[in-house]
DRENFIZA-617525 format. One record per residue (C-alpha): x, y, z; residue in one letter; residue number from 1. Coordinates in steps of 0.25 Angstrom, whole numbers, plus 5000, padded with zeros to 4 digits. Example, Ala and Ser with C-alpha at 12.3 -4.5 7.8 and 13.67 -1.06 7.14 Angstrom:
REM DRENFIZA-617525
GUDO east north   up semi miba
GUDO 5049  4982 5031    A    1
GUDO 5055  4996 5029    S    2
REM end
This chain:
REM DRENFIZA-617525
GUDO east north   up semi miba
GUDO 4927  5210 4901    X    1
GUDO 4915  5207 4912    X    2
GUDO 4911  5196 4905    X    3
GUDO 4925  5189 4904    X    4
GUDO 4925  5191 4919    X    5
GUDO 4914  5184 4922    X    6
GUDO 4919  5172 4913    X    7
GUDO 4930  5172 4921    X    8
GUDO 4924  5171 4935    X    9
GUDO 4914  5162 4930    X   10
GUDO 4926  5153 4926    X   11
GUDO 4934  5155 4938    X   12
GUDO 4920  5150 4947    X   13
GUDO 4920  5139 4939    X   14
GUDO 4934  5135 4940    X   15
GUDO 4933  5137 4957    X   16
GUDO 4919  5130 4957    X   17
GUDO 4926  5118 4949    X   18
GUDO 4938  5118 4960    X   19
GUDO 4929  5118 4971    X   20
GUDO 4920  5108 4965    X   21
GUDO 4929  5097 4963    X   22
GUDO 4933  5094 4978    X   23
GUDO 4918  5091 4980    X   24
GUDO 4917  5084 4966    X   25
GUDO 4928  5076 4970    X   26
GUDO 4921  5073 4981    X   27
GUDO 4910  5065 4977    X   28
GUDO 4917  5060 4964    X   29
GUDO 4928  5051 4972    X   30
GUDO 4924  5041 4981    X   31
GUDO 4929  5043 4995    X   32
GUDO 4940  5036 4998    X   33
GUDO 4945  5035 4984    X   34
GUDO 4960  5035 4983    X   35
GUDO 4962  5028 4996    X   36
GUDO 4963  5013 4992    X   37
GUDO 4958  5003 5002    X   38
GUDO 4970  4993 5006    X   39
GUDO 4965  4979 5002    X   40
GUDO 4977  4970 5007    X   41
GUDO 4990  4973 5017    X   42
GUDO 5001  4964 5017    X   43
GUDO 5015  4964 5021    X   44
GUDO 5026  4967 5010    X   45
GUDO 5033  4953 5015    X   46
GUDO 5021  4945 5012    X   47
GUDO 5022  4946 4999    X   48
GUDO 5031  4937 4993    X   49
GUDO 5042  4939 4983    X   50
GUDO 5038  4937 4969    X   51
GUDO 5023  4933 4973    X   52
GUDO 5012  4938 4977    X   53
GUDO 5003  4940 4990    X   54
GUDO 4989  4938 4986    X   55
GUDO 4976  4942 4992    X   56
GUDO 4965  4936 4987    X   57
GUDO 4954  4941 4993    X   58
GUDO 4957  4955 4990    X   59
GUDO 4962  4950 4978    X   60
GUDO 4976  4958 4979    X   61
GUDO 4990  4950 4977    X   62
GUDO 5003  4957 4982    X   63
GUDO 5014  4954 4972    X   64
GUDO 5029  4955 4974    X   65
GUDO 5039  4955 4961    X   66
GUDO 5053  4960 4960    X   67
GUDO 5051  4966 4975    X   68
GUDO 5038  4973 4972    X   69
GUDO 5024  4972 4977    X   70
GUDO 5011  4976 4971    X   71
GUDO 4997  4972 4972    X   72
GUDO 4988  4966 4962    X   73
GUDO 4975  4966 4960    X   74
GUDO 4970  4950 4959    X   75
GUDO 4956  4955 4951    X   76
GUDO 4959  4950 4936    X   77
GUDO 4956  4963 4927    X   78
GUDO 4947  4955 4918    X   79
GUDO 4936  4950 4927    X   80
GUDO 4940  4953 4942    X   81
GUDO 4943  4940 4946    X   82
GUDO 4954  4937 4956    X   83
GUDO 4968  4931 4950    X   84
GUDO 4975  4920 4956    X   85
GUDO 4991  4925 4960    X   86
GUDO 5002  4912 4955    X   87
GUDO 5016  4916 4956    X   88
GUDO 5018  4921 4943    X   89
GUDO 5004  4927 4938    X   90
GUDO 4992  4931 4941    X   91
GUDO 4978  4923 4935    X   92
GUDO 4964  4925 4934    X   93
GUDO 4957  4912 4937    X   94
GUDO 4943  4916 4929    X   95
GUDO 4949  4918 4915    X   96
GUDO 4964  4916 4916    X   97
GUDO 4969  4929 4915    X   98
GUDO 4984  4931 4918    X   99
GUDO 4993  4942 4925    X  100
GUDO 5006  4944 4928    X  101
GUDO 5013  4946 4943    X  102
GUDO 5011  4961 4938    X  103
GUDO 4996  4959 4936    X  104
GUDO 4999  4961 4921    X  105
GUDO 4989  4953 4912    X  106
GUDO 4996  4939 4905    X  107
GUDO 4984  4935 4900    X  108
GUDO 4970  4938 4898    X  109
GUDO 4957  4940 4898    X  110
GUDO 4963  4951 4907    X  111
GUDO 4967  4964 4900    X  112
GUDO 4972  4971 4911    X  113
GUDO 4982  4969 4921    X  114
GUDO 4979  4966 4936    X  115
GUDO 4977  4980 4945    X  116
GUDO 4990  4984 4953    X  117
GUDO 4986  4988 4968    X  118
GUDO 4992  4999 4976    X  119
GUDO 5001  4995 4986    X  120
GUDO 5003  5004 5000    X  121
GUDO 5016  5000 5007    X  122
GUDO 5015  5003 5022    X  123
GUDO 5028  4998 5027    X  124
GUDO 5028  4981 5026    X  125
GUDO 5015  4982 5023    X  126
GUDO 5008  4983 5008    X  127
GUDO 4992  4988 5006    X  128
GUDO 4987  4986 4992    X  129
GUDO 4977  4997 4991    X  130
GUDO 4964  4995 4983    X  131
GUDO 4963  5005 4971    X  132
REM end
């Protein structure tokens, strides 16, 4: 009957050790700063124009309105990261002709996958497309 006691404190240590281990795991596992997304553009909500695309090249981000939507794309082609040109009705990667829709889904390759949606924070007229 001892013996069963002690099993069962033994565990009951471990389990609290565990609980109070994981804070501090946590810690020095998750970078700092992880979870907030660093803005990378701002614009105004009236800038973007209907059924087309704001388009910022240097971050390589386009704002993209359809059917009163907005969402952010990523202009980094998921094949070999280079920066694809906005036209009015698709999206193309000028290395090796990789094709996405207005949704950034892919219409033809090399690309396999489709083109990363970014998050957008509305803070009243104003849009921020977070990185991450």
């Amino acid at each position: 009957m001892e013996e069963v006691s002690r099993q069962r404190r033994r565990f009951l240590a471990k389990i609290i050790a565990l609980l109070v281990g994981l804070p501090l795991l946590w810690r020095y596992l998750v970078p700092a700063g992880a979870g907030k997304g660093k803005v990378l553009v701002r614009a105004r909500k009236s800038d973007v124009p209907e059924r087309g695309a704001l388009v910022f090249r240097e971050e390589r981000v386009a704002l993209v309105r359809s059917a009163g939507d907005i969402y952010g794309l990523s202009l980094v082609c998921t094949h070999l990261g280079c920066t694809v040109n906005v036209t009015a009705d698709r999206l193309s990667c000028p290395c090796h002709g990789s094709e996405f829709d207005r949704f950034g889904k892919v219409m033809k390759g090399p690309a396999t996958a489709p083109l990363k949606r970014l998050k957008l924070e509305l803070r009243g007229d104003d849009i921020e497309v977070m990185e991450g």
